[in-house]
C-alpha positions as CSV (number, residue, x, y, z in Angstrom):
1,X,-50.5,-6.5,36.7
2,X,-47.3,-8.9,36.3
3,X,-46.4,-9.4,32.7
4,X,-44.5,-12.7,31.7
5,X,-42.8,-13.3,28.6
6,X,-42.6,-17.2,27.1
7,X,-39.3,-18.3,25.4
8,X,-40.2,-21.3,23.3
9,X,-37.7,-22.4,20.0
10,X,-40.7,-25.1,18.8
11,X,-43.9,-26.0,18.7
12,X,-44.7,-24.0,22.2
13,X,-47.6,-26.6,23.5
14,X,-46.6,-25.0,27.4
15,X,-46.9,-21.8,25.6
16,X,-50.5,-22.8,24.8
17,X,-51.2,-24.1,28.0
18,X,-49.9,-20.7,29.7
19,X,-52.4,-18.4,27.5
20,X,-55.3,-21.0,28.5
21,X,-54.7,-20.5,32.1
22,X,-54.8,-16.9,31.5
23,X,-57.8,-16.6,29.1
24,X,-59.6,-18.5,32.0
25,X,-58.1,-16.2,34.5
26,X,-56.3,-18.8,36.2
27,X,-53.9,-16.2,37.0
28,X,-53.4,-12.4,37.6
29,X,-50.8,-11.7,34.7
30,X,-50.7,-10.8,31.3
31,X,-48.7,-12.6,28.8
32,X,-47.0,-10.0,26.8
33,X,-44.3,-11.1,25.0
34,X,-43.7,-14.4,23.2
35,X,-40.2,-14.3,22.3
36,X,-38.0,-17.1,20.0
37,X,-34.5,-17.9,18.6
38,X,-36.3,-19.4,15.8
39,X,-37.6,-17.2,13.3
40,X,-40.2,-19.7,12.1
41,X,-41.0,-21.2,15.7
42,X,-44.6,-22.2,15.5
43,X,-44.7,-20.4,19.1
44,X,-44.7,-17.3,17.1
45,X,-48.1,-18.3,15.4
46,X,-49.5,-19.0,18.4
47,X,-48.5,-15.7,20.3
48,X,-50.1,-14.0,16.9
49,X,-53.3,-16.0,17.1
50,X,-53.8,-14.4,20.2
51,X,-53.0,-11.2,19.5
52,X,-49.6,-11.5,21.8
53,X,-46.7,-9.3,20.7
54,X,-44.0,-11.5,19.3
55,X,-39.9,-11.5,18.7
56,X,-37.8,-13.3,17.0
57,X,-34.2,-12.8,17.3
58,X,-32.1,-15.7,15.2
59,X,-29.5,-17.3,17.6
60,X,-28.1,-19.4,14.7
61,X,-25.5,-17.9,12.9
62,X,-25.5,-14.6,15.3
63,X,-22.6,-12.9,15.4
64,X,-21.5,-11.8,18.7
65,X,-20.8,-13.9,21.7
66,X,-23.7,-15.9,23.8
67,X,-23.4,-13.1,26.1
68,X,-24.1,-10.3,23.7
69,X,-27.1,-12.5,23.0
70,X,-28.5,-12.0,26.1
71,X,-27.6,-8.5,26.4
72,X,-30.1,-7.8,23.4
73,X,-32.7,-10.3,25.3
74,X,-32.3,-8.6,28.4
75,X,-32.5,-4.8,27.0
76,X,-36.2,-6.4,25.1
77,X,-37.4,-7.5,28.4
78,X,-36.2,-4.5,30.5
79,X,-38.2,-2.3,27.7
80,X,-41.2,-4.6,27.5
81,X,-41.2,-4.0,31.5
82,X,-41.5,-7.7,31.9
83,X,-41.8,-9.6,35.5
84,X,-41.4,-13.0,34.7
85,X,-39.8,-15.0,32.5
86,X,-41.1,-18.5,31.7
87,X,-38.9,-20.9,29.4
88,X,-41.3,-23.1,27.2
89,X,-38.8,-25.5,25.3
90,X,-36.3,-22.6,24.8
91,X,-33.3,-24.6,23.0
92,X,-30.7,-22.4,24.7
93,X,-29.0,-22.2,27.4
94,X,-29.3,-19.1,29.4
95,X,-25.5,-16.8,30.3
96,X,-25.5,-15.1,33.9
97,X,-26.0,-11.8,31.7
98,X,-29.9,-12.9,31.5
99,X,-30.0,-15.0,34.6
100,X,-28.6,-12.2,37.3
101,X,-30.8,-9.6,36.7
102,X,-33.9,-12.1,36.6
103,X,-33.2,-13.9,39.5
104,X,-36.2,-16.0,40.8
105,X,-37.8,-14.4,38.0
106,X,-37.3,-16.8,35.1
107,X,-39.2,-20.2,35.3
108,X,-38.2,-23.4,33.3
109,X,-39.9,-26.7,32.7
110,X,-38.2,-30.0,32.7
111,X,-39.7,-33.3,31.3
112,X,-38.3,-35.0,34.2
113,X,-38.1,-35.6,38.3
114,X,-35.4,-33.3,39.2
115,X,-32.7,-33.4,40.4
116,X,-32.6,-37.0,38.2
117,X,-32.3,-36.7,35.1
118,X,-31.2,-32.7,34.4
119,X,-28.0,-31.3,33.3
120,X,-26.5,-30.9,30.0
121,X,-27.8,-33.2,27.0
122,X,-31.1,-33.8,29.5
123,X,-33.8,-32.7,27.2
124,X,-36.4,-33.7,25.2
125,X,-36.5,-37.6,23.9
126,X,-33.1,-37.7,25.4
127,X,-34.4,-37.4,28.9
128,X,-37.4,-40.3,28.6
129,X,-34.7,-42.4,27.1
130,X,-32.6,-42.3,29.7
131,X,-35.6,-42.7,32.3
132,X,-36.6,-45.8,30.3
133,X,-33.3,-47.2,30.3
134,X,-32.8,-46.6,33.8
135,X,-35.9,-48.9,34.6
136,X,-37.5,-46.0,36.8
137,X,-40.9,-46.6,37.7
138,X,-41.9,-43.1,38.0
139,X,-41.2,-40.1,35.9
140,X,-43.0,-36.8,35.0
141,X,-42.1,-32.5,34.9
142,X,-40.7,-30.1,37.1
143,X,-41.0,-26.3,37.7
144,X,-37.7,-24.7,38.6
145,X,-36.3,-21.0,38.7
146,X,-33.3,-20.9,36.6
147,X,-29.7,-20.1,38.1
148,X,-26.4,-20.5,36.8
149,X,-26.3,-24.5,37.2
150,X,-28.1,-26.4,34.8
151,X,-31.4,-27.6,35.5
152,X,-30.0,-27.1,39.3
153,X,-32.0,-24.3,40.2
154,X,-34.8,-24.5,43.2
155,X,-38.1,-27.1,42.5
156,X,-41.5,-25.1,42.2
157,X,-43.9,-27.7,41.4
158,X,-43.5,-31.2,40.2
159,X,-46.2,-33.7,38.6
160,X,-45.5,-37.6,38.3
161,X,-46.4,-40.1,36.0
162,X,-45.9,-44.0,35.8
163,X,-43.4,-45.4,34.0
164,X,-45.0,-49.0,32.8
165,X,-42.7,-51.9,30.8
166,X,-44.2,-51.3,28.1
167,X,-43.9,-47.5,27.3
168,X,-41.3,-45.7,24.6
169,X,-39.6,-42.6,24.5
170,X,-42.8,-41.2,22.9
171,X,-45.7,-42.4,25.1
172,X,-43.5,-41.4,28.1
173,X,-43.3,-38.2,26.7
174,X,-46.5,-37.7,25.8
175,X,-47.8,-38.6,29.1
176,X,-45.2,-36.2,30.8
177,X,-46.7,-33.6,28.4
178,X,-49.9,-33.5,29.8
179,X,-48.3,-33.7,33.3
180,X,-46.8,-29.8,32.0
181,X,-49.4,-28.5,30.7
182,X,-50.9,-28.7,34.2
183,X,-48.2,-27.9,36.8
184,X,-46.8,-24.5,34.5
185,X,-49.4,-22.8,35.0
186,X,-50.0,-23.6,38.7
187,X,-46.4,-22.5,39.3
188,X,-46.9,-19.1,37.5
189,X,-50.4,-19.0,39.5
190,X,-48.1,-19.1,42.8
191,X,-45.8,-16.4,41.5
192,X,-48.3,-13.8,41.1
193,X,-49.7,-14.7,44.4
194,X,-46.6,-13.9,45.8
195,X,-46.7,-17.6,47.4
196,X,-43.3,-18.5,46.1
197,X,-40.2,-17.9,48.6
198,X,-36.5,-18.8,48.3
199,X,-34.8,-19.1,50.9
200,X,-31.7,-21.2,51.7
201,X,-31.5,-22.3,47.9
202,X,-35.2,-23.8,48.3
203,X,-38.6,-22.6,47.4
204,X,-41.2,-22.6,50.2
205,X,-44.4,-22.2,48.8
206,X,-46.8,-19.8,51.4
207,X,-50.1,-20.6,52.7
């Protein structure tokens, strides 16, 4: 059975949408871990509500370097014998310390068409304010693996939306929400099928 564990800093709606798809046995996994850099994350109380073992470890104000962060991350996931790592509005982002030994095993999900709109300072309202302002006419999420670049790494899955004259920041984001709530899951589906391959710096999803 392939464990994940779900980084979220907030609210942890893709969290939510994750334990669905596994309570309806979308998927042949078990989510066991819920882990946050925010001790109060309401991702926490959802991980607890089901009866998923949760962590906090408190990135503000830590100590040591963002590496050593990750070292502590990494030694939780290596002794919680986890598979897959899926990033559910996790406000950090991740050093090669985490990403290396993970490789094409930690998912993210982006509130936009990559490669448009990703990078640096692309997340959250940020993202459908810069969509809107750039008159686009469609938007919506994208599954990736995480590497060192980012938002750069390989596209798993992607959902669209329309982008009408009339839509904010927050209806575009709230559409793009639903959009996530849907692909996630289908990409971790295709991981534990063992229907995702990377070859060449691109995911070619098997038959």
């Amino acid at each position: 059975m392939i464990k994940i564990a779900v980084f979220a800093s907030g609210g942890g709606s893709n969290l939510q949408a994750l334990i669905d798809a596994q309570e309806t046995g979308l998927f042949k996994a078990k989510i066991g871990l819920v882990f946050s850099n925010v001790a109060d994350a309401k991702a926490l109380e959802r991980a607890e509500n089901h009866r998923i073992e949760s962590v906090a470890i408190t990135s503000k104000g830590y100590l040591g370097t963002r590496e050593d962060y990750d070292q502590e991350v990494l030694q939780l996931c290596e002794a919680k014998k986890i598979d897959l790592i899926c990033l559910a509005g996790y406000m950090r982002i991740l050093t090669p310390v985490l990403i290396r030994p993970y490789l094409w095993k930690i998912m993210n999900i982006h509130p936009a068409l990559l490669p448009k709109f990703g990078g640096e300072g692309m997340y959250g309202h940020h993202v459908h304010e810069a969509v809107i302002k750039a008159q686009e006419k469609e938007s919506g999420a994208t599954v990736h693996f995480v590497t060192e670049g980012v938002d750069a790494g390989p596209i798993i899955v992607q959902g669209h939306v329309k982008v009408f004259p009339n839509d904010t920041p927050q209806t575009l984001a709230e559409k793009v929400l639903k959009v996530e709530h849907m692909i996630y899951p289908e990409a971790v589906r295709l991981f534990c099928a063992g229907k995702i391959k990377v070859a060449d710096g691109r995911v070619k999803i098997l038959p």
